[in-house]
C-alpha positions in Angstrom: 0.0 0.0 0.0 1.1 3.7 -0.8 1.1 6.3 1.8 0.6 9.2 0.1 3.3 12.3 2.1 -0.1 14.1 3.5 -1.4 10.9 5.1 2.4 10.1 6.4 3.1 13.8 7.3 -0.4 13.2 9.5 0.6 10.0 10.5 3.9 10.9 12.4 2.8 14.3 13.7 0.0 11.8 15.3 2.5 9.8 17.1 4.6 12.5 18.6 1.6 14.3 19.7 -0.4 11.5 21.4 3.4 10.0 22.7 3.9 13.7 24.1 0.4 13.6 25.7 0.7 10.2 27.3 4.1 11.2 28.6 2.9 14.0 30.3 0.6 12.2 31.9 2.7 9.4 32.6 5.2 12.1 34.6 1.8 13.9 36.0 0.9 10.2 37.8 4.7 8.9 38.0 7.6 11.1 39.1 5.7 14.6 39.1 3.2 12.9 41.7 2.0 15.6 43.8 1.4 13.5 46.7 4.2 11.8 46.1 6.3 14.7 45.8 4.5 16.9 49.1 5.7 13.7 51.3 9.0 14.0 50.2 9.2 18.3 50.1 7.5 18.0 54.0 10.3 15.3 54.8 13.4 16.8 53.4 12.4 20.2 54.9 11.9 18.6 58.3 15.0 17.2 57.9 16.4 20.6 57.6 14.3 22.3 60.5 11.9 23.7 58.7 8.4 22.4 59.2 5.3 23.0 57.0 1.7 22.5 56.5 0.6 19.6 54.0 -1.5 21.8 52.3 2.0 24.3 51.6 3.5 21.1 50.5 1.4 20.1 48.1 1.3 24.1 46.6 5.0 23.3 45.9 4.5 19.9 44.6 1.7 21.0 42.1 3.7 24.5 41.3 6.6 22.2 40.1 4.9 20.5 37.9 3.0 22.9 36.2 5.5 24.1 33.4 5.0 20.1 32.7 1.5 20.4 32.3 1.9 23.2 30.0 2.9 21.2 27.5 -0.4 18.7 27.7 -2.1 21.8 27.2 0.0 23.0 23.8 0.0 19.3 22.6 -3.8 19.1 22.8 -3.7 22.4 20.7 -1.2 20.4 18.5 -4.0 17.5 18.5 -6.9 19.7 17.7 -5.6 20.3 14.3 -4.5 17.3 13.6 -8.0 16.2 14.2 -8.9 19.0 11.6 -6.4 17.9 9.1 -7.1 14.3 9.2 -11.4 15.3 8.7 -9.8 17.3 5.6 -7.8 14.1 4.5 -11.1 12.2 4.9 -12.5 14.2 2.4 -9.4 15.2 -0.2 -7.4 12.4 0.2 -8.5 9.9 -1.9 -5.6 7.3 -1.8 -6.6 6.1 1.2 -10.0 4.7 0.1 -11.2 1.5 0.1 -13.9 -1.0 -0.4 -14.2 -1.9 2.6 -16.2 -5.1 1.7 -13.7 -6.2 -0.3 -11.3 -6.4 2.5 -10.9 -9.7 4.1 -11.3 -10.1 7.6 -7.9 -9.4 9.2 -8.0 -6.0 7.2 -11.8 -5.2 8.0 -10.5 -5.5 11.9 -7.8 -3.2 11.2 -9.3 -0.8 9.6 -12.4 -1.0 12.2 -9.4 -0.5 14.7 -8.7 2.6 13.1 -12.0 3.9 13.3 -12.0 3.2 16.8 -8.7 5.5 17.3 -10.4 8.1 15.0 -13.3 8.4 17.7 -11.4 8.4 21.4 -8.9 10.9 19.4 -11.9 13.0 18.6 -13.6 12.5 22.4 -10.2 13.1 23.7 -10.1 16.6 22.1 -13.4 17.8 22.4 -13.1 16.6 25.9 -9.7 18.1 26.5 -11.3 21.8 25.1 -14.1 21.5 27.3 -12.5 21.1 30.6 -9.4 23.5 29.5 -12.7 26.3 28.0 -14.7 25.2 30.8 -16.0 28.8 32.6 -15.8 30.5 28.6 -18.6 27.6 27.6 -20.7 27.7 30.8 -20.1 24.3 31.9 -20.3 23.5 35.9 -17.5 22.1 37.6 -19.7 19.3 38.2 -20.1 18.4 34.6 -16.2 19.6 34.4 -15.5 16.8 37.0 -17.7 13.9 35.0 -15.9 14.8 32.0 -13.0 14.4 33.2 -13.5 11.2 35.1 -14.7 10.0 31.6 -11.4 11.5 30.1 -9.0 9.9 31.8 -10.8 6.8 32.0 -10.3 6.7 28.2 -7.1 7.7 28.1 -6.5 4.0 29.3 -7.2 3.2 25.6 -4.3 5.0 24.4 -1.9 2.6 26.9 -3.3 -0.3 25.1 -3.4 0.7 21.5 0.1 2.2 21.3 2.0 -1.2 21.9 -0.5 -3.1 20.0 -0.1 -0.8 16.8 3.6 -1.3 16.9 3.8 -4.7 17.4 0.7 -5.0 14.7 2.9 -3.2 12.3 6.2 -5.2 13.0 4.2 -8.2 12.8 2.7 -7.3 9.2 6.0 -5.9 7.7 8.1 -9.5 9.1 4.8 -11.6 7.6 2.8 -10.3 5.0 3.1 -6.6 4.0 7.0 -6.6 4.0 7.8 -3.2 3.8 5.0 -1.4 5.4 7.4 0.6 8.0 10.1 1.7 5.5 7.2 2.9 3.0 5.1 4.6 6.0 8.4 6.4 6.2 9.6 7.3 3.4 6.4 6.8 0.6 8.2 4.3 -1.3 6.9 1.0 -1.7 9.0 -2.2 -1.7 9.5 -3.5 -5.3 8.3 -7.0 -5.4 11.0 -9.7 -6.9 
């Protein structure tokens, strides 16, 4: 199959958008824990003589990783056009359509796959906006918190499908559609011997 450079230009901005996202994330819940990180601020300062509140410790905690967070903000900016560009690629690229009756049914659960990411990365940005434009819409922060609760709870899907796209695709270029990477890459598809 050809990749056309629009669909591969899409294609990679993708990855480094939603790997960006989930990192941030990752680092939000992992290292830049603000509960984690309070316990250790309120320890190390006692062990220094200084004693403080856990509320003061958790200001710091959540202060330091706010630049962090900055950046899930700008990459769901990033994603929100790429949402907008891939709706445009729907419609103008035409390279990328087929019958999808004709396809057999490894390829019908791929492509259904697909759809599948088309649809949480859609929820995940009109989600992502809502909380982030959340007063400018009129929304209540208790319709804030369900969304969110919803949001990260999808987010999940994002864990799973990363590692199963890639080994997918290393599977299908070692077995049947040698060549799939390199051409996903560079456009080129592998002349057949």
């Amino acid at each position: 199959m050809k990749y056309t450079a629009i669909f591969r230009i899409w294609h990679w901005l993708n990855a480094i958008v939603i790997l960006g996202m989930v990192g941030t994330v990752l680092l939000r819940k992992g290292f830049l824990s603000y509960r984690t990180n309070s316990e250790i601020i309120m320890t190390k300062l006692s062990d220094m003589g200084v004693e403080i509140f856990k509320e003061d410790a958790v200001a710091i905690a959540k202060a330091i990783r706010a630049p962090m967070w900055e950046w899930h903000i700008i990459l769901g900016y990033a994603l929100t056009f790429l949402v907008v560009y891939k709706i445009a690629l729907f419609f103008f690229d035409k390279s990328r359509k087929e019958d999808f009756a004709s396809l057999d049914l490894h390829k019908k659960g791929v492509k259904v796959s697909y759809y599948i990411l088309y649809a949480v990365i859609l929820f995940m940005t009109i989600s992502g906006l809502s909380m982030h434009f959340h007063e400018t819409i009129g929304l209540a922060e208790e319709s804030v918190k369900s969304i969110k609760e919803v949001h990260e709870l999808v987010y999940n899907y994002f864990l799973i499908f990363i590692p199963l796209h890639i080994a997918g695709v290393v599977v299908a270029d070692i077995r049947e559609e040698h060549g799939i990477i390199s051409t996903m890459i560079n456009g080129r598809t592998k002349d057949k011997f």
